[in-house]
Residue frames relative to the residue before (quaternion, step in Angstrom):
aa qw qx qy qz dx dy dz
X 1.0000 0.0000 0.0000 0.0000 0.00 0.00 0.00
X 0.0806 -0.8433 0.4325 0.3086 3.55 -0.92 0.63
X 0.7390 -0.3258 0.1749 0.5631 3.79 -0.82 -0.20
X 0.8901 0.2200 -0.2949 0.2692 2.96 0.50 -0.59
X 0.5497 0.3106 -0.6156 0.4715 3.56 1.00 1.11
X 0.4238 0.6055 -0.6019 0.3024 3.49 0.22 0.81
X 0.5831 0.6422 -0.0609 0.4938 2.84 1.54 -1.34
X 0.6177 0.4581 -0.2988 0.5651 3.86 0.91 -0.78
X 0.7604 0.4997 -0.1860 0.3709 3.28 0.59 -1.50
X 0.6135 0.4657 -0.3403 0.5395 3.59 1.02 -0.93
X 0.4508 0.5700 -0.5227 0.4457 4.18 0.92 -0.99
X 0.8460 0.4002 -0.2857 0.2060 3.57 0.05 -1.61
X 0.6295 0.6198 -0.2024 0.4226 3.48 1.35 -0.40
X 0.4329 0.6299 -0.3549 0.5384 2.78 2.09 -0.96
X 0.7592 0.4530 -0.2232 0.4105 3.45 -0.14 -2.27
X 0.7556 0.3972 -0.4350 0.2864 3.72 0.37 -0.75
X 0.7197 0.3148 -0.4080 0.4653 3.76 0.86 -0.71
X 0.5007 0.5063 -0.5747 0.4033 4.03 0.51 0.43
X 0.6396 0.5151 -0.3904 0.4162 3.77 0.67 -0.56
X 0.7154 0.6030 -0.2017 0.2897 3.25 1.21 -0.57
X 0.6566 0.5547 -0.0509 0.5085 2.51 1.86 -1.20
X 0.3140 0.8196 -0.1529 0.4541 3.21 2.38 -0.14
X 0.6986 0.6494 -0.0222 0.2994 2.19 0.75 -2.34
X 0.7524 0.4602 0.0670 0.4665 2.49 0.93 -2.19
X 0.6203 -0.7152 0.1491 0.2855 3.69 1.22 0.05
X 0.1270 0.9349 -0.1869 0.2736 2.60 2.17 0.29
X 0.1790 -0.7660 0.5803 0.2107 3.94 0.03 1.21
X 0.7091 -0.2777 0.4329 0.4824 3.53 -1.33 -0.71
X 0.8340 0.2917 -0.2405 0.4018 3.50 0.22 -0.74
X 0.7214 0.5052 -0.2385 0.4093 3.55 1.34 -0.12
X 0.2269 0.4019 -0.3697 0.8064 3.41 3.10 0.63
X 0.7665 0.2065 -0.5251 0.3068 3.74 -0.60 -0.32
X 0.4882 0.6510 -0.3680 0.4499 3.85 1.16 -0.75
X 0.6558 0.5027 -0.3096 0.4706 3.83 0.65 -1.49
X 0.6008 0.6073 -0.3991 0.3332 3.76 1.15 -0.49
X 0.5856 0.6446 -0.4114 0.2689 3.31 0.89 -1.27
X 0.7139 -0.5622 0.4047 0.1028 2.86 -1.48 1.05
X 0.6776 0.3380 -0.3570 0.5469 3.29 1.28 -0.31
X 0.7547 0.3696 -0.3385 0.4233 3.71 0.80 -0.45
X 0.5136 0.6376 -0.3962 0.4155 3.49 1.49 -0.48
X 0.4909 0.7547 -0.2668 0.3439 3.76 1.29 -1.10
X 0.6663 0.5775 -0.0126 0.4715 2.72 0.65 -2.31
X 0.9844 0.0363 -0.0341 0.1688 3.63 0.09 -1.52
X 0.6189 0.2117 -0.3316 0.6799 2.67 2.32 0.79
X 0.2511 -0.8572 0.4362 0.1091 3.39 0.25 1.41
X 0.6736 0.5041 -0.3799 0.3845 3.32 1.11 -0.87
X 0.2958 0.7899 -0.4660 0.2673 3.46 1.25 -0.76
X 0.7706 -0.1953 0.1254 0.5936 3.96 0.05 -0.66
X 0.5055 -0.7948 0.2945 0.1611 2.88 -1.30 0.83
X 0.3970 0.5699 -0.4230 0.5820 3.25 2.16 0.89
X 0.3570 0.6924 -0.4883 0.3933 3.31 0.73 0.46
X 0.7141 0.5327 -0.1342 0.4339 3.46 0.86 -1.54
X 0.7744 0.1159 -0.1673 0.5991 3.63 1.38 -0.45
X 0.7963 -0.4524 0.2373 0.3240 3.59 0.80 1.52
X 0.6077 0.6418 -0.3209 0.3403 3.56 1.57 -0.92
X 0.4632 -0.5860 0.6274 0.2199 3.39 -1.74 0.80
X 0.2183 -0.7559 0.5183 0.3352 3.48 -0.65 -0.25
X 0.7207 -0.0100 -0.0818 0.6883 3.52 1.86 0.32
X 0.5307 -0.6768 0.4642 0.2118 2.83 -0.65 1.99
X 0.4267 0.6438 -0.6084 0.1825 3.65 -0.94 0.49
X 0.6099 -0.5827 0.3888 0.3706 4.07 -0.73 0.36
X 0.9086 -0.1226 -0.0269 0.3984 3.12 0.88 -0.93
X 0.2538 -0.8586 0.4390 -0.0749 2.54 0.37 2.12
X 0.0432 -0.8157 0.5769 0.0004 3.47 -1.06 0.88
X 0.3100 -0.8272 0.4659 0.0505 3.74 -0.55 1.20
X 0.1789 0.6896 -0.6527 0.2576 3.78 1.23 0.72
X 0.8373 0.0486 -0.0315 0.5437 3.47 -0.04 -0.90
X 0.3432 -0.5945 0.7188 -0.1104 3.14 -0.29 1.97
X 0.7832 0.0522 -0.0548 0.6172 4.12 -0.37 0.65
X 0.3762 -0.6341 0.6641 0.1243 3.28 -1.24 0.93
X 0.5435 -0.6501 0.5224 0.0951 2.44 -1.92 1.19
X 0.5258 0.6319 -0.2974 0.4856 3.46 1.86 0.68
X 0.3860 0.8168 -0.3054 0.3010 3.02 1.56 -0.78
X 0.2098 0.7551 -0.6091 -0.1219 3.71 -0.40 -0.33
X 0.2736 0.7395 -0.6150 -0.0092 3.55 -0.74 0.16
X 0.2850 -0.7172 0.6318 -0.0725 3.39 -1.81 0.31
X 0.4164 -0.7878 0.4145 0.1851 3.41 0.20 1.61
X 0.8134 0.4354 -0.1296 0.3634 3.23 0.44 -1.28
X 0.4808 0.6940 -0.4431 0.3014 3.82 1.34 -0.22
X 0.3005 -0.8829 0.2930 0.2106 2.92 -0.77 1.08
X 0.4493 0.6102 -0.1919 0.6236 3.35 1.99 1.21
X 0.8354 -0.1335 0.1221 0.5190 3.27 -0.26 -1.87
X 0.2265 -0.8502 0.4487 0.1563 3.52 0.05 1.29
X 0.8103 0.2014 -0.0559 0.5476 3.61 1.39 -0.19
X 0.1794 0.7952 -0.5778 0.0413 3.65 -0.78 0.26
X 0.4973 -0.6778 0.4744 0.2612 3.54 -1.35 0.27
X 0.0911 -0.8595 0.3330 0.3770 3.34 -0.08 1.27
X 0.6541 0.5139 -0.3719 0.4120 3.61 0.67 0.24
X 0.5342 -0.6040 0.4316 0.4044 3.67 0.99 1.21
X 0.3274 0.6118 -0.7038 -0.1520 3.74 -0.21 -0.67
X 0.5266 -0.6362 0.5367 0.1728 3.29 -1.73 0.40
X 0.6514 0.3684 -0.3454 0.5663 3.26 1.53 0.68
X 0.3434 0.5894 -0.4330 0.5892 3.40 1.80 0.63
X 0.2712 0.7056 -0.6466 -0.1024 3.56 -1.75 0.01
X 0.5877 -0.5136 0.5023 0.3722 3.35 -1.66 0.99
X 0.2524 0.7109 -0.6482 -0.1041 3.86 -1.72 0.04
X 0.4672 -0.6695 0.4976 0.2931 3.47 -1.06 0.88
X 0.1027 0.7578 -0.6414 -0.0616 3.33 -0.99 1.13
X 0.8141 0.1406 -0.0202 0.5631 3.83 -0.69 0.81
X 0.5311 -0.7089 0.2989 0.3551 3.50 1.00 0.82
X 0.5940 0.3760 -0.4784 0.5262 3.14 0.78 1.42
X 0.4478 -0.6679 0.5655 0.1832 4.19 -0.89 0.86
X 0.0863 0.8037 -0.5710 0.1433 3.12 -1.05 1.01
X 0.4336 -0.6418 0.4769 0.4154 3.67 -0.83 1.20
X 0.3205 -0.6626 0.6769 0.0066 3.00 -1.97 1.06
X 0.3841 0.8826 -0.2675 0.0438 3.62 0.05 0.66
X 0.0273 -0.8924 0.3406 -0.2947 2.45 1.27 1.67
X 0.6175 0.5894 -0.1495 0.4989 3.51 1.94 -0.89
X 0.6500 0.5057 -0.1384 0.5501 3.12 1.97 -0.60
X 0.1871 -0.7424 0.6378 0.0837 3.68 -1.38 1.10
X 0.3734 0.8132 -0.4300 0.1199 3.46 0.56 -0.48
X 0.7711 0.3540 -0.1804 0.4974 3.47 0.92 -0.11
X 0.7658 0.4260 -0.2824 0.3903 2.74 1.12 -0.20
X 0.2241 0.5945 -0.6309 0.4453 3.96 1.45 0.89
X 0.5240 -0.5118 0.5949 0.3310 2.82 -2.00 0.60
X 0.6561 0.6238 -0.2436 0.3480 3.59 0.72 -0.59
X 0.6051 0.4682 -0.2655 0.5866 3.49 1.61 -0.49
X 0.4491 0.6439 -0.3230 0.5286 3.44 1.77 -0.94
X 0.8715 0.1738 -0.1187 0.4429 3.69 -0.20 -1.09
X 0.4599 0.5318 -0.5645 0.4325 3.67 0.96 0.90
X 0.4979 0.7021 -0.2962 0.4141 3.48 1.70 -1.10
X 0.7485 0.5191 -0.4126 -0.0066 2.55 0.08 -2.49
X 0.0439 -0.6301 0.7750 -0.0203 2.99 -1.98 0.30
X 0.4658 -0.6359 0.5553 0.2652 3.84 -1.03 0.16
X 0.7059 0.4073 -0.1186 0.5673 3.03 1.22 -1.15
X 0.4276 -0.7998 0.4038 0.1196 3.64 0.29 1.40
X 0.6771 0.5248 -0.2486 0.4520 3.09 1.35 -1.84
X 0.5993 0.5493 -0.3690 0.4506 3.73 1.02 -1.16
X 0.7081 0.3834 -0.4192 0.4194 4.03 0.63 -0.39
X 0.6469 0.4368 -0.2828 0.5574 3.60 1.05 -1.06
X 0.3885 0.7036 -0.5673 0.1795 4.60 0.51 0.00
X 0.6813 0.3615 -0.3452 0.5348 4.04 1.33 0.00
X 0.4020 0.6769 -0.5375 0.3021 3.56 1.00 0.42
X 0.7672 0.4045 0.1043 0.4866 3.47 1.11 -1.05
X 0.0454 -0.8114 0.5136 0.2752 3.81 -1.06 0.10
């Protein structure tokens, strides 16, 4: 799969349970709350597929999954090198070469995933926070 039909595909799953949650009357803080990791787990399992075996994808207490990918991320399918990088260096990010091509690793990194980085972000429209991930 590459990033960017992970990307496409995660947008749609995104947009469909926010529309729902719309729907359903949902303020800003009660979609960024619905994220948390313990209720997000629980009530859209398919959502990620560490869901299904209990897994965080970064240990932290209160993990929140509005922005599943960072809005730092950059990446580019088609480079014929670095297919990904962080654009804001973090220092809990790192580059590794897999298959003779480099890709951001950021697994060392939380930054997106406070609720508090969440609601400086928010948006409804996921794609409108993640629009510099990509050209």
């Amino acid at each position: 799969m590459t990033y960017l039909e992970w990307f496409e595909g995660h947008a749609k799953k995104h947009r469909e349970i926010v529309d729902r949650l719309l729907r359903e009357g949902y303020d800003e803080d009660g979609i960024i709350d619905y994220f948390c990791w313990d209720n997000l787990s629980v009530a859209e399992p398919d959502f990620c597929p560490l869901f299904r075996e209990g897994k965080k994808c970064h240990e932290m207490e209160k993990l929140n999954c509005y922005l599943c990918a960072c809005p730092n991320f950059r990446f580019d399918d088609d480079a014929p090198k670095v297919k990904s990088y962080c654009a804001i260096d973090s220092k809990d990010g790192r580059q590794a070469e897999f298959g003779g091509v480099v890709h951001q690793d950021c697994s060392g990194c939380r930054v997106p995933h406070f609720r508090s980085y969440v609601k400086k972000h928010f948006d409804t429209d996921w794609l409108k926070i993640m629009k510099q991930c990509h050209d």
